[in-house]
C-alpha positions as CSV (number, residue, x, y, z in Angstrom):
1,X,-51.1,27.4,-15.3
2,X,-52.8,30.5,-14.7
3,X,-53.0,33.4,-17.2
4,X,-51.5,35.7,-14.4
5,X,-48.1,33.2,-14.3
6,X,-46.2,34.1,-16.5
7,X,-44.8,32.4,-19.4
8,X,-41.2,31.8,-18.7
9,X,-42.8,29.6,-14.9
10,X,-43.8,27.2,-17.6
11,X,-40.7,27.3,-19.7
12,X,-38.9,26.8,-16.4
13,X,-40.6,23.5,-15.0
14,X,-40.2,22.1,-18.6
15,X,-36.6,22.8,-18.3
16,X,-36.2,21.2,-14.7
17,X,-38.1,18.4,-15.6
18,X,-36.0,17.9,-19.0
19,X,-32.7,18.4,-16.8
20,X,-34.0,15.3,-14.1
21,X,-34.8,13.7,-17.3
22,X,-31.4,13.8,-18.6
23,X,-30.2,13.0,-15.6
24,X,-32.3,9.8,-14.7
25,X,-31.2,8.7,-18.6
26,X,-28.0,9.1,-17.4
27,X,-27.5,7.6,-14.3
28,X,-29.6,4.0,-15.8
29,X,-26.9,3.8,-18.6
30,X,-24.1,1.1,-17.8
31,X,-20.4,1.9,-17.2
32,X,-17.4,-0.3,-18.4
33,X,-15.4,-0.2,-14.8
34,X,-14.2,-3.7,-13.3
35,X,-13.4,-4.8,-10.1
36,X,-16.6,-4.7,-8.4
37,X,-20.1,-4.8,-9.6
38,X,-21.6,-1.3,-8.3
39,X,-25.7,-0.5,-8.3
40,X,-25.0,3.0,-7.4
41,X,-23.4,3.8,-10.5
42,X,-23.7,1.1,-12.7
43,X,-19.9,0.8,-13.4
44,X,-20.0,4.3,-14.4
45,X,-17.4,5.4,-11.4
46,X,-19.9,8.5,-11.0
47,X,-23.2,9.4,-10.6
48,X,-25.3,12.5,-12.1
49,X,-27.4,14.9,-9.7
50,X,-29.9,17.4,-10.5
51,X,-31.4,19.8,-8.1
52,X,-35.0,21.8,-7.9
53,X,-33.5,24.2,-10.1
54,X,-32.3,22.2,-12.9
55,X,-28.6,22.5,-12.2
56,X,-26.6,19.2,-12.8
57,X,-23.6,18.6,-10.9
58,X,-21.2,14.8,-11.7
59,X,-20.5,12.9,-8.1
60,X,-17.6,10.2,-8.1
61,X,-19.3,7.3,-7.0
62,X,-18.2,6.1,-3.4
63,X,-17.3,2.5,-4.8
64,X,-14.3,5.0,-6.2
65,X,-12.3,4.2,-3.2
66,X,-13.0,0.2,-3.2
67,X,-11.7,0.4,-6.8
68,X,-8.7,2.3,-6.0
69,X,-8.2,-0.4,-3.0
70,X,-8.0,-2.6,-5.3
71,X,-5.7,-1.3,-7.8
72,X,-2.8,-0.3,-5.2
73,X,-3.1,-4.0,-4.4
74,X,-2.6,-5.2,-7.8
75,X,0.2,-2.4,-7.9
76,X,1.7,-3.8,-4.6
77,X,3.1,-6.2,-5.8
78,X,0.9,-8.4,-2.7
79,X,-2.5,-9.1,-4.5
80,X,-1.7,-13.0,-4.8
81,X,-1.1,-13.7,-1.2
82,X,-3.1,-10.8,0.6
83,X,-5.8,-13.3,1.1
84,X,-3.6,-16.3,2.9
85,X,-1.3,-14.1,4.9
86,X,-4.4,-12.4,7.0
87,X,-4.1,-12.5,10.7
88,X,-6.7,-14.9,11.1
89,X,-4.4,-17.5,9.1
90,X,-1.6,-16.3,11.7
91,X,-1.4,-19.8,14.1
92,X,0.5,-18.7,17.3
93,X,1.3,-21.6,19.4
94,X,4.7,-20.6,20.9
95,X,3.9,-16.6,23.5
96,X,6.6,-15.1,21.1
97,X,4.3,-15.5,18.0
98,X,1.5,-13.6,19.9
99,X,3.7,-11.1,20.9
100,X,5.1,-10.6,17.3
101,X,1.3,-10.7,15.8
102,X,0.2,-8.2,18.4
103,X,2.9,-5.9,18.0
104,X,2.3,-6.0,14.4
105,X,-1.4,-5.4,14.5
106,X,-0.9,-2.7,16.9
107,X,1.7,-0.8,14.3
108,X,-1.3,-1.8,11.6
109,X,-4.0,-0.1,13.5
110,X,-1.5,3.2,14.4
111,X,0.5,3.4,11.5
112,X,3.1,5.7,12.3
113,X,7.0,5.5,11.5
114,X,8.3,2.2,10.5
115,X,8.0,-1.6,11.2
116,X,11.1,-4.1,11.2
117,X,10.7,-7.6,11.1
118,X,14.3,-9.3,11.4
119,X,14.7,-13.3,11.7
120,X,15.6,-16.4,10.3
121,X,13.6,-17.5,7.0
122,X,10.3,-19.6,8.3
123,X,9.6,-16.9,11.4
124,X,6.7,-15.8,10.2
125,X,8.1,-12.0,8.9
126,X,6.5,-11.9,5.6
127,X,3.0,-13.0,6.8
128,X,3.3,-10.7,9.4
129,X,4.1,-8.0,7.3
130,X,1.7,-8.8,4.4
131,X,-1.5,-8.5,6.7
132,X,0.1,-5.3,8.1
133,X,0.3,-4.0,4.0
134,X,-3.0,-5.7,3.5
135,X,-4.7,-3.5,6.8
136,X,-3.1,0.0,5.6
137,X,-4.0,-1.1,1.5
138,X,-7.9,-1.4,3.1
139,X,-7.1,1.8,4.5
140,X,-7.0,3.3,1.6
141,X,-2.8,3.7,1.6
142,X,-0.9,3.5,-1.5
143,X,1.2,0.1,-0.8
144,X,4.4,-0.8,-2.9
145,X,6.0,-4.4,-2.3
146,X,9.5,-5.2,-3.5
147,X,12.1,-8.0,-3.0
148,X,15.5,-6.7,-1.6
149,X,16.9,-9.1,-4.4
150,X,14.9,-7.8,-7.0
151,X,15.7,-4.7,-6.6
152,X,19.5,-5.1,-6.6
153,X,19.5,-7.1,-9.5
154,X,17.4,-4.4,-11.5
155,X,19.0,-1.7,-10.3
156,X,22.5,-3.2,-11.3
157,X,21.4,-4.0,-14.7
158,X,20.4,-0.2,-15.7
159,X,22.8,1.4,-13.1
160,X,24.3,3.1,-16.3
161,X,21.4,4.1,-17.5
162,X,20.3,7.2,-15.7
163,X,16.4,7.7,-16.9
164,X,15.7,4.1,-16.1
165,X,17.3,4.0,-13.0
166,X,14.9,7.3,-11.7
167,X,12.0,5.4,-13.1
168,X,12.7,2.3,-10.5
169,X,13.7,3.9,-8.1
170,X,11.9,7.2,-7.5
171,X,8.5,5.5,-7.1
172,X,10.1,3.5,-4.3
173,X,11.3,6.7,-2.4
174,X,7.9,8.5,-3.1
175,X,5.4,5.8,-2.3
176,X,3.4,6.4,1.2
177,X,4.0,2.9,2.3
178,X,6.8,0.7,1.0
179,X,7.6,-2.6,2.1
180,X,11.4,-3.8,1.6
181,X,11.4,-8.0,1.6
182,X,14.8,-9.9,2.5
183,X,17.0,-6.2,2.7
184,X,20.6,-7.0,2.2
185,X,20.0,-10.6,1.3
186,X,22.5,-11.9,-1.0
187,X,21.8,-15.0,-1.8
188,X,24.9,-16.7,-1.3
189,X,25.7,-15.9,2.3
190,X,27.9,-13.0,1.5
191,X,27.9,-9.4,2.9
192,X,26.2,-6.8,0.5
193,X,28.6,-5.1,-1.9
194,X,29.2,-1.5,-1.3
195,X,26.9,-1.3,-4.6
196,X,23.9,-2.7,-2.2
197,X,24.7,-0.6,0.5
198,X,24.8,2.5,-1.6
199,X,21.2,1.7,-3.3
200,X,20.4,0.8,0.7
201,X,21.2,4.3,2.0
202,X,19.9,6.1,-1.3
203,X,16.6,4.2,-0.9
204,X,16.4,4.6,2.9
205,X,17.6,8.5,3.2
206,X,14.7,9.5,1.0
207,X,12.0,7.5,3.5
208,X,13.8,8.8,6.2
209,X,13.5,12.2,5.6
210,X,10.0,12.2,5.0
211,X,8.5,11.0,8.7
212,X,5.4,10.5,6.8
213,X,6.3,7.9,4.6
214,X,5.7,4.4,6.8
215,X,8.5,1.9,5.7
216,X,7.7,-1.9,6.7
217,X,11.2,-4.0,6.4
218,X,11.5,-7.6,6.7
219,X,15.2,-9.4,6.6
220,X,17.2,-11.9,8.2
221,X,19.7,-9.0,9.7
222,X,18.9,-7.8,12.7
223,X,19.7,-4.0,13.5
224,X,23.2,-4.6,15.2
225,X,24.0,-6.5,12.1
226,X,23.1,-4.1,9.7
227,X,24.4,-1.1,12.0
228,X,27.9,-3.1,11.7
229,X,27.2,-3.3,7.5
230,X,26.7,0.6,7.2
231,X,26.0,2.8,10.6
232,X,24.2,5.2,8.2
233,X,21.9,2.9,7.4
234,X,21.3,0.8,10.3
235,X,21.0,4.3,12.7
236,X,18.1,5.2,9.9
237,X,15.9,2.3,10.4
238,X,17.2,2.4,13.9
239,X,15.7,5.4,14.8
240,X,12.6,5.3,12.6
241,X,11.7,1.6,14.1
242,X,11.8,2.1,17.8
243,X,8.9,0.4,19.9
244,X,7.8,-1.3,16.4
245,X,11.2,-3.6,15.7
246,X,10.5,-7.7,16.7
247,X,14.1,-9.6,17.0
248,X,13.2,-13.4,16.1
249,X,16.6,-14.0,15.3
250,X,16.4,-16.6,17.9
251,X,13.1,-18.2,16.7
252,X,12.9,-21.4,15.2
253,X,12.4,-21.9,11.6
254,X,8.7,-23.5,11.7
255,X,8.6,-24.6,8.4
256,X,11.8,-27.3,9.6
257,X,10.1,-28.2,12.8
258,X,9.1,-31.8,13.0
């Protein structure tokens, strides 16, 4: 350094070069995240940067979103079978299951109101309707999968128990993509019980009046049907479905065929 510098130039490139220091220490010790095995951060989840000055600044690592990904899967409810229900596992031999698989993919790729899936069991709805969750989950959308069934039978156990029933159901209303399995199927052939249609219309109000919220339904009830169960209902999905509801109430089951 030259005597005319003065002394705080010196002090100041010690400083930046003890900040980068700090910071290259930093970013080569190994994080405790799993899920994916990231170089970038080294598990960390972030990375530190320091500029020419010596100012440090924390960056959330980008393989953030990829672990997110993969938590909303594990929180869907869908992480078992996301990998065998993909559209390339979708076999359409018969012009109706392209139609359904392309009108699906189509709904995946725009997602925007809801997507209704009604047919007898062996149809194809909950493949379908998995790779559309599994699309939207890679798009970074919060997913939530539940079983119409389920759901009842929870709900019905803790239905006197107000704090409990918030907890299972509120998540369901606020979650920005729910998919409802098998609504209004009983089991036993029967009708749903006013108790089922109530939790229905509770469950499909709240969606409803959020057009944001993308709702993916699958059941064995087409929309007349469930229009003759409860009009409020049915006129909900109704509405919020149109262009993106496949009838395959006439389909055969492909699991029976010979």
């Amino acid at each position: 350094m030259s005597s005319s510098q003065p002394s705080w130039i010196e002090d100041d490139d010690w400083y930046v070069k003890s900040q980068k220091a700090k910071t290259a220490a930093y970013n080569s010790t190994p994080g405790t995240l799993t899920g994916i095995d990231c170089p970038d951060c080294l598990n960390r989840g972030d990375v530190m940067l320091c500029n020419d000055e010596g100012d440090i600044t924390i960056a959330r690592c980008k393989c953030m979103a990829r672990r997110k990904s993969l938590r909303d899967m594990e929180r869907s409810g869908l992480a078992q079978v996301l990998d065998i229900y993909t559209w390339g596992a979708w076999k359409a031999e018969e012009p109706w299951q392209q139609a359904f698989a392309d009108l699906a993919r189509d709904y995946a790729g725009h997602p925007e109101g809801w997507f209704m899936a009604a047919g007898r069991p062996g149809t194809g709805k909950t493949h379908i309707c998995t790779a559309i969750c599994g699309d939207l989950l890679r798009m970074g959308k919060e997913v939530r999968y539940i079983r119409w069934r389920e759901l009842t039978t929870q709900a019905k156990a803790i239905i006197n128990d107000d704090e409990a029933y918030r907890d299972l159901i509120t998540p369901l209303k606020r979650v920005p993509v729910l998919y409802l399995d098998d609504l209004f199927k009983t089991g036993k052939g029967q009708d749903p019980t006013t108790g089922d249609v109530n939790l229905a219309f509770e469950l499909i109000n709240s969606r409803y009046a959020d057009p944001a919220k993308l709702t993916i339904i699958s059941t064995e009830l087409t929309v007349g049907r469930i229009l003759d169960i409860d009009e409020a209902v049915g006129s909900r999905i109704y509405e919020r479905c149109k262009g993106r509801y496949a009838d395959l109430s006439g389909r055969q089951n492909w699991r029976m065929r010979a």
